[in-house]
N, C-alpha and C positions, 0 to 999 in steps of 0.2 A: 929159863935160857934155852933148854931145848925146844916146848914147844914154840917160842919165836924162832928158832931156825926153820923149824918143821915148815911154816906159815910162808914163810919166804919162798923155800922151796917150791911149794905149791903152786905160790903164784907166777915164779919165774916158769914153771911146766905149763901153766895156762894160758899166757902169753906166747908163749914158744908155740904152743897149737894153735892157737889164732892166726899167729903170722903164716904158719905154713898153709890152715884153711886158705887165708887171705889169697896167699900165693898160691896154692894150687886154682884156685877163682879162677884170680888173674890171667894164668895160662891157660885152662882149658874154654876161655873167652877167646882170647887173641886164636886157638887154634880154631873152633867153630867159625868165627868169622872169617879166618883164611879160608877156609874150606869152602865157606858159603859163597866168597868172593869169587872162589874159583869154580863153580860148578854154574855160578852167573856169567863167567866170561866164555866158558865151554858155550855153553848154551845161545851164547849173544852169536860166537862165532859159529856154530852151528849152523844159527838161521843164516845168516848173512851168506854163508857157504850156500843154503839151497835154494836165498834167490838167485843169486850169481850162478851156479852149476844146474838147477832144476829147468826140466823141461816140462813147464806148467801142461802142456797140451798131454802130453805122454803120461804124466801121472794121474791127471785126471781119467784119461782113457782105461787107465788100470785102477781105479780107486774101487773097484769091484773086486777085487783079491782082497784077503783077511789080514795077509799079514802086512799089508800097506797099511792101515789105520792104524797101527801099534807104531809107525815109524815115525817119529817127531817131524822128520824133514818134510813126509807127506801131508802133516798135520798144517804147517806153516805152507804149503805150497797153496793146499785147499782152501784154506782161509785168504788167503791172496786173491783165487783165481774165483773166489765167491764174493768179494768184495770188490771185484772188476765189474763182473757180472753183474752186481745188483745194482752200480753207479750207473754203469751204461743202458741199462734197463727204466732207469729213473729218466736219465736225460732225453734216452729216445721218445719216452709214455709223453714226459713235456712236449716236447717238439711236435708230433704226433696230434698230440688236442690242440694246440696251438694253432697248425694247419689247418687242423679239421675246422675248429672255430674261425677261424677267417673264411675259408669257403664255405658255412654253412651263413653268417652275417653277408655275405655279396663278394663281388668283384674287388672292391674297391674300398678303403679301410675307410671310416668317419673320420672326419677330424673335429677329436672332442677336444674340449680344453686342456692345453697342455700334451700335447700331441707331442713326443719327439723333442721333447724339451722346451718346445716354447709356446708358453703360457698365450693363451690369447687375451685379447680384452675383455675389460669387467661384462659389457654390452657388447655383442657381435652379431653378426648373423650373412650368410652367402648361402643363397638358395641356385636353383639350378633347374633347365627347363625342362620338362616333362613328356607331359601330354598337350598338345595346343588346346587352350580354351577362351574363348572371345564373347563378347558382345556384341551388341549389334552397332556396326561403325557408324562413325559419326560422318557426314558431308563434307567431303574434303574441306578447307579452311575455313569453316563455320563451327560456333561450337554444339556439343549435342545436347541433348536435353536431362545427361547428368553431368552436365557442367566439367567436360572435359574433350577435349580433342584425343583422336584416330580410335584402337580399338584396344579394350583392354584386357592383359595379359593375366588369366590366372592360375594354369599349368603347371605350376611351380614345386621342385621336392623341396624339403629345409630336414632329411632325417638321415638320407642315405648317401651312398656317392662320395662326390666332391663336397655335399651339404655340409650346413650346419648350423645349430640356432644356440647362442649360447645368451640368458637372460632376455632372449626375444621370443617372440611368438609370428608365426607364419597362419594367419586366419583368410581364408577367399581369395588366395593371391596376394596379403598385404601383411606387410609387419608392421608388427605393432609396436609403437616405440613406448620401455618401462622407466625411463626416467628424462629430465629434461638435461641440454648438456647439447655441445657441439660434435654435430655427425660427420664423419666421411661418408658421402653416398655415393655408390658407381651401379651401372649396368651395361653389361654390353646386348646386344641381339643379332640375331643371324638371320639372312635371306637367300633364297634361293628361287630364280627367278627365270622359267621354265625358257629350253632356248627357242630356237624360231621350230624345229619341228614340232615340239610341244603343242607352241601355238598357231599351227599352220591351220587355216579355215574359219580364223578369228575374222567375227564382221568385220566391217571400216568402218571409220568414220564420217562425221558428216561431211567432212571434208576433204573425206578421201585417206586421209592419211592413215598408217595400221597402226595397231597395237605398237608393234619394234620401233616406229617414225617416232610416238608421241614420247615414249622415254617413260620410267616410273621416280616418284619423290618418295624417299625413305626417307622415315619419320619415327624419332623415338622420345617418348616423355616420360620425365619423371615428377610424380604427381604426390602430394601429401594432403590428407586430412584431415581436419580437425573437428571437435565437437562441438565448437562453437561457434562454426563456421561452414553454411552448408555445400558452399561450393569448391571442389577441391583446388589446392594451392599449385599451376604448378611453380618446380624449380627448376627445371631446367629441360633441354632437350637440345636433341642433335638432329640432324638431317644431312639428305643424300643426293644427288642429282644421277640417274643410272641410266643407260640406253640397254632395251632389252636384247641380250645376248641373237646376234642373227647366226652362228652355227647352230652344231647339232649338239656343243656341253652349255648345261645352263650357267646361269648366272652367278655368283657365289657372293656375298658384299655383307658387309657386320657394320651396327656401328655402336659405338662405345665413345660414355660420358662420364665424369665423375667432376662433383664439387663438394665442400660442405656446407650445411645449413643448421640452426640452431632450432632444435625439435623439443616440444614439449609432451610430456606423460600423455598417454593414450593418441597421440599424432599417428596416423598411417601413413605407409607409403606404398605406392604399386607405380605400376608400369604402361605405357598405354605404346601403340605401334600402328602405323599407318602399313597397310598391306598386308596383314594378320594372318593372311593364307598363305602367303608365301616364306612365314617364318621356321626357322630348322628348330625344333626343342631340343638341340642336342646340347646336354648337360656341361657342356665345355666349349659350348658356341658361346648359349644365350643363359645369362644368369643377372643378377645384383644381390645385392647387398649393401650392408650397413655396417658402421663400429663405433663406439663412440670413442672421441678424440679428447675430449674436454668440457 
C-alpha cells in the first residue's frame, strides 16, 4: 500500500516538471520572437529614416572616414548610391554602342525585315540609284540589238540606305525573281536637264532649230527576262514630253510607274531610260523595286 502511494507521487512530480519545462518553452519563445520582432522594425525604420534624412552626395564624400563604415545608415546609403551608379552606367554603356553602331553601319538605318514593327513581305526588294552605269543606247524609237529600247540602268544599291533585298537577289542591275506569284512593280527615275547656259554653243540643227527649240522625250522602261525567252519582255513604261529649261537653273522632271505582273522563278527585271546622261542617281530620286502580292 505504501509503495503504491510512493509511485503515484512520483509521477504526479514528473508531470508537474514537464508542464513547467513545457511552459517555460512556451515563454521564452513568445519572448525571442518579440525581441526579434522588434529589433526587425528598429532596423526597417532605421533604413527608411536614412533614405528620407540622408544626404547621398555628402556621405559619399565623407565615406573615407573610419567611423562612417561602422554606421548602418552609411552602410544602406552606399549601397543605394552604388546601385544608382551602376544602373546608370549600364544604361549609358547601351545607349553609347548603340550610337556608335549606327554611325559606324552609315547615315541612314537598313530596312531589314521587320523594321519598327512591321514585318515586310515574304518576297521584297527596293534598290536605290548609285552610281550611273549604262549601255550603249539604242536609236531612238527602234529597238537595239539586245532586244530592248533607250539605255540600260545598272547603278543600283539593294544593301545600304533606303535599300533592301529581302528573298531577292540584286545581280547587274536586275533582280531576280525566287518564286512565281503576283508582283507589285514600281520605279521611279530622276532627270536633270542642263539649262540654256549649260548648253550655250550647242550646234543647230539642220534646220536651224537649237537644242532648247527641239524639246527632249523622257522615257522609262520596265523590262523582264526570262530563260526561255531571249528577247526581254517589256511591261511597261512611261514617258515625258520637256522643253529644255532656257534660264540659268536646270531642268528637274522624274518619272514614275508602277503595275503588277505575274513573274515566274528565275524572271529578271531591270530598268532601261531614254537620256541616261542626264539621270540624278540620287537614292531617293531614282529607285524600284518589287514585292510579292500573291
Amino acid at each position: 500500500m505504501a509503495i503504491s502511494i510512493s509511485l503515484q507521487c512520483l509521477g504526479l512530480i514528473i508531470l508537474a516538471a514537464i508542464l513547467l519545462q513545457t511552459i517555460a518553452v512556451a515563454v521564452s519563445f513568445m519572448y525571442f520572437n518579440k525581441v526579434l520582432y522588434t529589433m526587425q522594425e528598429s532596423f526597417s525604420r532605421s533604413s527608411v529614416s536614412c533614405l528620407i534624412n540622408a544626404n547621398l552626395r555628402s556621405e559619399f564624400e565623407d565615406s573615407a572616414a573610419e567611423d562612417k563604415k561602422s554606421d548602418p545608415c552609411w552602410q544602406v546609403t552606399q549601397q543605394l548610391h552604388f546601385h544608382i551608379e551602376k544602373t546608370m552606367a549600364d544604361r549609358f554603356q547601351k545607349e553609347i554602342s548603340t550610337t556608335m553602331r549606327n554611325k559606324l553601319t552609315g547615315g541612314l538605318p537598313n530596312l531589314n525585315p521587320g523594321f519598327r514593327g512591321a514585318p515586310l513581305p515574304k518576297v521584297a526588294a527596293h534598290v536605290t540609284g548609285i552610281v550611273s552605269s549604262t549601255e550603249t543606247p539604242a536609236a531612238e524609237g527602234s529597238q537595239s540589238s539586245r532586244g530592248y529600247l533607250g539605255e540600260r540602268i545598272r547603278g543600283w544599291e539593294g544593301q545600304k540606305g533606303l535599300s533592301f533585298l529581302q528573298n531577292m537577289e540584286l545581280r547587274g542591275g536586275e533582280l531576280l525573281v525566287p518564286r512565281a506569284g503576283l508582283y507589285y512593280i514600281y520605279a521611279q527615275t530622276y532627270f536633270r536637264l542642263p539649262s540654256a547656259g549649260e548648253t550655250e554653243g550647242d550646234a543647230k540643227g539642220e534646220m536651224g532649230e537649237t537644242k532648247e527649240e527641239e524639246g527632249a522625250q523622257l522615257v522609262q522602261y520596265i523590262y523582264k527576262k526570262m530563260n526561255s525567252y531571249m528577247v526581254p519582255i517589256l511591261l511597261m513604261k512611261s514617258s515625258r514630253s520637256v522643253c529644255w529649261p532656257q534660264g540659268q537653273e536646270p531642268g528637274l522632271f522624274s518619272l514614275h510607274q508602277a503595275g503588277t505582273a505575274f513573274l515566274q522563278p528565275a524572271d529578271r527585271l531591270f530598268i532601261t531610260v531614254s537620256n541616261a546622261s542626264s539621270m540624278e542617281m540620287d537614292g531617293r530620286a531614282s529607285y524600284f523595286g518589287a514585292f510579292l502580292v500573291g
